[in-house]
C-alpha positions in Angstrom: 0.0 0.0 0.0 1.5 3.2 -1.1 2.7 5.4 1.7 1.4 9.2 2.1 3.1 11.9 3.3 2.0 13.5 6.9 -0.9 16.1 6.8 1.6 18.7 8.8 5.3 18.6 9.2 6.6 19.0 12.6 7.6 22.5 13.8 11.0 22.3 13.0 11.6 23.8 16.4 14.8 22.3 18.1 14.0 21.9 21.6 15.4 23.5 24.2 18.4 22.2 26.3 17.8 22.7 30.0 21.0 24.9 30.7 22.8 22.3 32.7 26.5 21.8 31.7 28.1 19.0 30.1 30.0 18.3 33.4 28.0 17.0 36.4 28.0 15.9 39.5 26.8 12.5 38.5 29.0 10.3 36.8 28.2 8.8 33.4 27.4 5.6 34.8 25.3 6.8 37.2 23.0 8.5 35.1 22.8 5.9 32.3 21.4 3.9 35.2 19.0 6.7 36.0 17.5 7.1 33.0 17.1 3.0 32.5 15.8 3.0 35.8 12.8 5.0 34.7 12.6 3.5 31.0 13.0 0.1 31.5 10.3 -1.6 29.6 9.9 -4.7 31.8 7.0 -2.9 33.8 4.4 -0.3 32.0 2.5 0.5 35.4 1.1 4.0 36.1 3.8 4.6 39.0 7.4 4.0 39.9 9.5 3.5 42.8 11.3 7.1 42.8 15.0 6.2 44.3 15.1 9.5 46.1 12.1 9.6 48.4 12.9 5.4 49.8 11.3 3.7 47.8 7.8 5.6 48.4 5.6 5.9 44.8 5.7 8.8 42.8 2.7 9.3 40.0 3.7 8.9 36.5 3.9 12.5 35.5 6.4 13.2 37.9 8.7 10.0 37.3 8.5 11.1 33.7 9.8 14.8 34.6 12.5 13.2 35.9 13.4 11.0 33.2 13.3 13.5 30.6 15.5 15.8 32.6 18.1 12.8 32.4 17.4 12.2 29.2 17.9 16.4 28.0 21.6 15.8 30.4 22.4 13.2 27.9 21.5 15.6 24.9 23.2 18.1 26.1 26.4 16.0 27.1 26.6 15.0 23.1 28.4 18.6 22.9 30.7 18.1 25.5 34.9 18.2 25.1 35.7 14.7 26.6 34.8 12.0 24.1 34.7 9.4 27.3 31.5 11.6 28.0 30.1 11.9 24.5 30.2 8.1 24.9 28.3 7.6 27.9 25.8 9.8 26.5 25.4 8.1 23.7 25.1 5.1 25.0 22.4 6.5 27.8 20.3 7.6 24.6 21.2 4.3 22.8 19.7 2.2 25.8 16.9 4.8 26.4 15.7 4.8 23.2 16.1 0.9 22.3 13.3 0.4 25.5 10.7 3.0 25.3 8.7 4.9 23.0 9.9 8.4 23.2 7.9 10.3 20.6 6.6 13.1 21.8 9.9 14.0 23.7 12.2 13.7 20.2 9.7 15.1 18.1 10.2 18.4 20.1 14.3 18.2 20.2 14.8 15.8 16.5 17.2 18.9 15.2 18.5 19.8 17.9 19.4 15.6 18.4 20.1 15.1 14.6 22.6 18.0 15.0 24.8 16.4 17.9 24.9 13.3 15.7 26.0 15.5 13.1 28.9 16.8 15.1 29.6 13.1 16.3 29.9 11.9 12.9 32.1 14.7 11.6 34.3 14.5 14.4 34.1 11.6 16.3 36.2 8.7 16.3 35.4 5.8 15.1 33.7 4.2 18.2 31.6 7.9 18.2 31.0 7.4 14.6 29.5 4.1 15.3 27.3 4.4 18.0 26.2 8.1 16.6 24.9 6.1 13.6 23.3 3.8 15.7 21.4 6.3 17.6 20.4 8.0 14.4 18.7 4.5 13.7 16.7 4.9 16.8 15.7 8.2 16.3 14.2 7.7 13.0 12.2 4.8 14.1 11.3 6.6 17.1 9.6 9.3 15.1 7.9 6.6 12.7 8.9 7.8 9.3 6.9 10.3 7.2 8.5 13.7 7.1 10.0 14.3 10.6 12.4 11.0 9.8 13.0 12.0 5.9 14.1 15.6 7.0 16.4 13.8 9.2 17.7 11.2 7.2 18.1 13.5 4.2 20.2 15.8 6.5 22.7 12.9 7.4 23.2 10.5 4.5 25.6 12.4 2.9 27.8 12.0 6.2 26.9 8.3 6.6 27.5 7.4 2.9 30.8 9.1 3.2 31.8 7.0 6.2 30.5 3.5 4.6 32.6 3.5 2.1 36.2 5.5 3.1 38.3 2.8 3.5 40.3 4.7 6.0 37.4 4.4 8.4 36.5 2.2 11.5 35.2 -1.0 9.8 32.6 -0.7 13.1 31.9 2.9 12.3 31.4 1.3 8.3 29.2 -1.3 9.4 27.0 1.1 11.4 26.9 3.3 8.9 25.5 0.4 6.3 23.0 -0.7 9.0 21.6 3.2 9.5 21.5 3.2 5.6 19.1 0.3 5.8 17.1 1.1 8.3 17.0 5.3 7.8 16.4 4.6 4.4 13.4 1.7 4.5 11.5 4.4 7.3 11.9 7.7 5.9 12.4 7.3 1.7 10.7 9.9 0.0 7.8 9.2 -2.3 10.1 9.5 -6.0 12.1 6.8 -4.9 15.4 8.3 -5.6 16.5 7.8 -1.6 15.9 3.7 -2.0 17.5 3.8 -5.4 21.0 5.8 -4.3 20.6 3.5 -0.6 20.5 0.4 -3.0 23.5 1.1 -5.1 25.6 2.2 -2.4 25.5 -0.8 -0.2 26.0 -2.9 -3.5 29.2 -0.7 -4.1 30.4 -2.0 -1.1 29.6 -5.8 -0.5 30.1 -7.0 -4.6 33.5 -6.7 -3.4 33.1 -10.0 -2.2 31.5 -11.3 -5.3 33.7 -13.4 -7.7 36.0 -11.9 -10.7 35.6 -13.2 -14.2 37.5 -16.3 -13.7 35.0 -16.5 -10.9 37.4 -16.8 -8.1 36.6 -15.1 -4.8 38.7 -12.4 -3.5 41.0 -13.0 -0.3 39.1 -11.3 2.3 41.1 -8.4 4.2 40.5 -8.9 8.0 37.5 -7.3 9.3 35.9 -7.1 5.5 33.4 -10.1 5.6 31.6 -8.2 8.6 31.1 -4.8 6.8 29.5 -6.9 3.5 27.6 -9.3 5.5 26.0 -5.6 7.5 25.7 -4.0 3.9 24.5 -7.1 2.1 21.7 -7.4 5.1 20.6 -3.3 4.8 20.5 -3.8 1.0 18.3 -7.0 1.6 16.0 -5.4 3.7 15.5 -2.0 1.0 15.2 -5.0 -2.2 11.7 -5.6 -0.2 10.6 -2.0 -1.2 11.3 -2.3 -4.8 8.5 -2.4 -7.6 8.7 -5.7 -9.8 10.3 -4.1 -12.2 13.3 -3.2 -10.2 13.2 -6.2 -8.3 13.5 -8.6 -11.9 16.8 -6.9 -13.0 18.1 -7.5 -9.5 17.5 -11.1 -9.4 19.1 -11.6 -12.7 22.5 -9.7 -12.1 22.7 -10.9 -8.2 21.4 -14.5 -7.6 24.4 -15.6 -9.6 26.8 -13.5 -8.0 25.5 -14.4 -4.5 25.3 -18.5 -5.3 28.9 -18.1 -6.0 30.0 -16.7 -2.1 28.2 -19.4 -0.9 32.1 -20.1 -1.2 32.8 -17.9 1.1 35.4 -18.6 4.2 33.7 -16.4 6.7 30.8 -18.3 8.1 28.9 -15.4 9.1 29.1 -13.7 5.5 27.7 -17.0 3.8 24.5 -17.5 6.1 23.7 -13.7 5.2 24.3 -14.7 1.6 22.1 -17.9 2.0 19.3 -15.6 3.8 19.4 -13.3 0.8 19.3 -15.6 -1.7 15.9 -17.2 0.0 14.6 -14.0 0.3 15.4 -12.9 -3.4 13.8 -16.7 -4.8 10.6 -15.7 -2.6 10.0 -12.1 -3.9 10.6 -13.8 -7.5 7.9 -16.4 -6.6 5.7 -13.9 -5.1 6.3 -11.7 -9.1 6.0 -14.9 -10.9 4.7 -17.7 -9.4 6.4 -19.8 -12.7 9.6 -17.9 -11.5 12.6 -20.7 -11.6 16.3 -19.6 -10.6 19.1 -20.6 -12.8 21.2 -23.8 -12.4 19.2 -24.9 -9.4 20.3 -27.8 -9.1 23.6 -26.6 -8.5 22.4 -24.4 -6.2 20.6 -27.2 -4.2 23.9 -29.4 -4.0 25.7 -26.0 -2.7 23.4 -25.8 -0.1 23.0 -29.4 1.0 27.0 -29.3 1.5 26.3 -26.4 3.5 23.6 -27.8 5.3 25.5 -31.1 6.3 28.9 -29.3 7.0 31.2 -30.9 9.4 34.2 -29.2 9.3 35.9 -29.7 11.8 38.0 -26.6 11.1 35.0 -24.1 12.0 33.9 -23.5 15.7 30.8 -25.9 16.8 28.3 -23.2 17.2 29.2 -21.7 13.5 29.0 -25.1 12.2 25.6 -25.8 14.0 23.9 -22.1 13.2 25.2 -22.7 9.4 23.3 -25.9 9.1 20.4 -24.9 10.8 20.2 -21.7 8.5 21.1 -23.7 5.3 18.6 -26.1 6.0 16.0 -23.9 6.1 17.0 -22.1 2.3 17.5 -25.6 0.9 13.8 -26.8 2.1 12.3 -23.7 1.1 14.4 -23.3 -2.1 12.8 -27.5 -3.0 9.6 -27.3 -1.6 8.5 -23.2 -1.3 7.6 -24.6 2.4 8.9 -21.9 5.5 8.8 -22.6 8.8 7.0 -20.2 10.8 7.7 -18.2 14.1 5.9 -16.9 16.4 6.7 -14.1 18.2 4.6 -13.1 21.8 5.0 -9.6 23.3 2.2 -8.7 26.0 -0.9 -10.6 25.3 0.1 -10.3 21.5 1.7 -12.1 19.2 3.3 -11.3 15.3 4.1 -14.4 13.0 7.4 -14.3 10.8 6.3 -16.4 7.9 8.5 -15.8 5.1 12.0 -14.5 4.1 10.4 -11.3 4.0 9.1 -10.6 7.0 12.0 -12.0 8.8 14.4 -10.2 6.9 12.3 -7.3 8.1 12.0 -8.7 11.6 15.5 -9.3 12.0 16.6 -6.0 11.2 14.3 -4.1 13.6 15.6 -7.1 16.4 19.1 -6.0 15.5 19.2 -2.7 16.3 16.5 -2.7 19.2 17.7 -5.4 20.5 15.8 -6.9 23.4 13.3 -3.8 23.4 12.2 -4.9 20.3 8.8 -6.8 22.1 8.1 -3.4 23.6 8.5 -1.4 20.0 6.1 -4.1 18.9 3.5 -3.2 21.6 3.7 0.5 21.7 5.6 1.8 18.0 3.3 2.6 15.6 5.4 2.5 13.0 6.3 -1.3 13.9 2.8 -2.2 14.6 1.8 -1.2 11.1 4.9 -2.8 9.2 4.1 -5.9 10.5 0.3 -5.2 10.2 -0.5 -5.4 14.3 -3.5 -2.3 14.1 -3.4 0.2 16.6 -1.5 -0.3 20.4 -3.5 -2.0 22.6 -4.9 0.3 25.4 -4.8 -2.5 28.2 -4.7 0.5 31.1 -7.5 2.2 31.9 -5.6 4.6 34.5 -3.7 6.3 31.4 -4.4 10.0 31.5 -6.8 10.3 28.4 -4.6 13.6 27.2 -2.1 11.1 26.5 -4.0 8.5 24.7 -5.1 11.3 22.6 -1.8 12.6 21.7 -0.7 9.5 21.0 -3.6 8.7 18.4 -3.0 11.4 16.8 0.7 10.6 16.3 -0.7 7.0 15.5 -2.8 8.3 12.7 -0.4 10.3 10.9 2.7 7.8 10.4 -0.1 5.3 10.1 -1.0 6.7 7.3 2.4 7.3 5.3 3.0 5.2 2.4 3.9 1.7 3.7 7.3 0.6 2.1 7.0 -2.8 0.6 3.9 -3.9 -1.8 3.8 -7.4 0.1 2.3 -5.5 2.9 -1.0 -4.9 0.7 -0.1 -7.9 -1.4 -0.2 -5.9 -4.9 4.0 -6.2 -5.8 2.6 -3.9 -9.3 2.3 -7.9 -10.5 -0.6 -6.0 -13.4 1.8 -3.3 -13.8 5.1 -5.2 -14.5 4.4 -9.0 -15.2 1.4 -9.7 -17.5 
């Protein structure tokens, strides 16, 4: 279903910092703990313990005053000197945003957020760089795309393209910097398509360097490389879900081949992302043209059953288990068009991965949220309409109704932005590109 742009863009006011300093009397630690403390999402009662009054209840409007004051510390402590503090902060922000919904808090500071990650990312080093990125991730999927998240992500591409491919950079930084491609790019693309199209090529500029030459040997990989393709190959899988049939036709034809051939690979963890995308690339084929057939597959099939039966005894046990499990699963599918499905419970919900797709889509949410990925699931909007979950539940009745309301209303507007892939509304353009 296509995606529409927001009725009204956000004010484009940055908010403003609460005048404390970057130094304070707290240490970094400490107040990471702090603002966890009062955003963990293991409880979503209407009170919390506040630590400063013994363990006495506080009501939820204070306990959030408090945890936005932390949380503006950590913005403002983005801008200070000492790196070791830009770190924390990040980090804090990281850990805050990964297990709570925070949109109504970043929608009023987004530029003056986006510009600290700016600074990070021009200056930082390369473990700034990285984790800057990775908060940059969070924030767009905090706001829940539409405009607030394309301004954004529009701003910093040009700095995070940059990064993915210098070669002089972190290869952490790099591989953050493919992941907040991805992602950025799959919430927040603008409506001509010109954002998925320069995401797409980029991240293919940077993992075909692991694709075979013309004799069709494989490259030696330089230490470090395998991780920074596998991350861009994985960002680039996730954006092939958006693409029209049209797009998506030329792609199988000039990658499957390619990526059957690093099946080769040595690095075990660069393979299984190569035998993931090559599952999800035969399903999206399938789901264009249901006569769609890939080439030499019976080639492909022994590949994968040697794969799927490896005992090396060369690789570590867990790799060899995790490859066989994986390869198992894209050789049955690749035979028999049969997935397994998962099922995934969060609150008295649950969300079923049943197809490359959707847990290529999955996965790459679960990566960068990490365990807060079951709350996102309950509360984020924009997750509970990618995976097509409705509306959050509203299981307490003691919510203050000014907040239910607010939060409809941001509900209803990145609700109603263009949702990225067709498969969501079933209608890949199959009567616009494959007659």
């Amino acid at each position: 279903m296509p995606r529409s742009k927001k009725g009204k863009r956000g004010s484009g006011k940055p908010g403003v910092k609460n005048g404390i300093k970057g130094e304070s009397g707290a240490s970094d630690d400490e107040l990471t703990s702090d603002v966890l403390s009062h955003y963990s999402s293991a409880s979503e009662t209407a009170s919390v313990v506040d630590e400063g009054t013994g363990g006495e209840p506080v009501d939820e409007q204070t306990a959030q005053e408090e945890t936005e004051d932390k949380l503006k510390q950590c913005i403002d402590n983005l801008m200070d000197k000492s790196a070791k503090t830009r770190l924390a902060a990040l980090e804090s922000l990281r850990q805050a945003f990964c297990s709570k919904v925070l949109y109504e808090f970043l929608s009023e500071r987004r530029l003056t957020v986006s510009d600290c990650l700016e600074r990070s990312l021009k200056k930082g080093g390369g473990e700034e760089q990285a984790a800057a990125a990775t908060v940059f991730t969070l924030l767009c999927i905090q706001l829940g795309g539409g405009d607030e998240a394309e301004v954004g992500f529009n701003m910093l591409r040009p700095l995070l393209s940059n990064i993915l491919i210098d070669s002089g950079a972190s290869l952490a930084a790099r591989q953050s910097c493919a992941r907040a491609l991805g992602m950025c790019c799959y919430v927040s693309a603008g409506d001509d398509g010109e954002d998925l199209i320069k995401s797409l090529a980029l991240l293919e500029s940077v993992f075909t360097s692991s694709y075979p030459n013309r004799e069709g040997v494989l490259p030696t990989p330089k230490p470090g490389t395998p991780g920074l393709h596998a991350a861009a190959l994985q960002a680039w899988a996730l954006l092939v879900t958006l693409c029209p049939a049209s797009r998506l036709l030329v792609l199988l034809d000039l990658h499957l081949p390619k990526l059957e051939a690093c099946l080769q690979s040595s690095d075990v963890h660069f393979r299984i992302a190569v035998g993931e995308t090559i599952a999800l690339l035969v399903e999206l084929g399938r789901d264009v043209d249901e006569e769609f057939e890939v080439d030499n597959s019976d080639s492909l099939c022994d590949c994968l059953k040697g794969l799927a039966t490896d005992g090396n005894k060369h690789r570590a046990k867990n790799d060899r288990r995790k490859q066989r499990s994986i390869f198992r699963e894209v050789l049955h599918y690749i035979e028999n068009d049969d997935f397994t499905e998962e099922k995934i419970r969060f609150g008295v919900e649950s969300v079923y991965i049943d197809g490359w797709m959707r847990r290529r889509i999955y996965d790459a949410f679960k990566e960068i949220l990490e365990s807060g990925v079951r709350h996102h699931l309950q509360f984020n909007p924009l997750l509970r309409d990618i995976f097509g979950l409705g509306p959050p539940l509203i299981l307490d009745a003691n919510i203050r109704t000014n907040k239910i309301s607010r939060f409809e209303k941001h509900l209803f507007n990145s609700a109603a932005f263009k949702a990225r892939t067709k498969q969501r509304s079933k209608v890949r353009d199959k009567r616009a590109d494959v007659m």
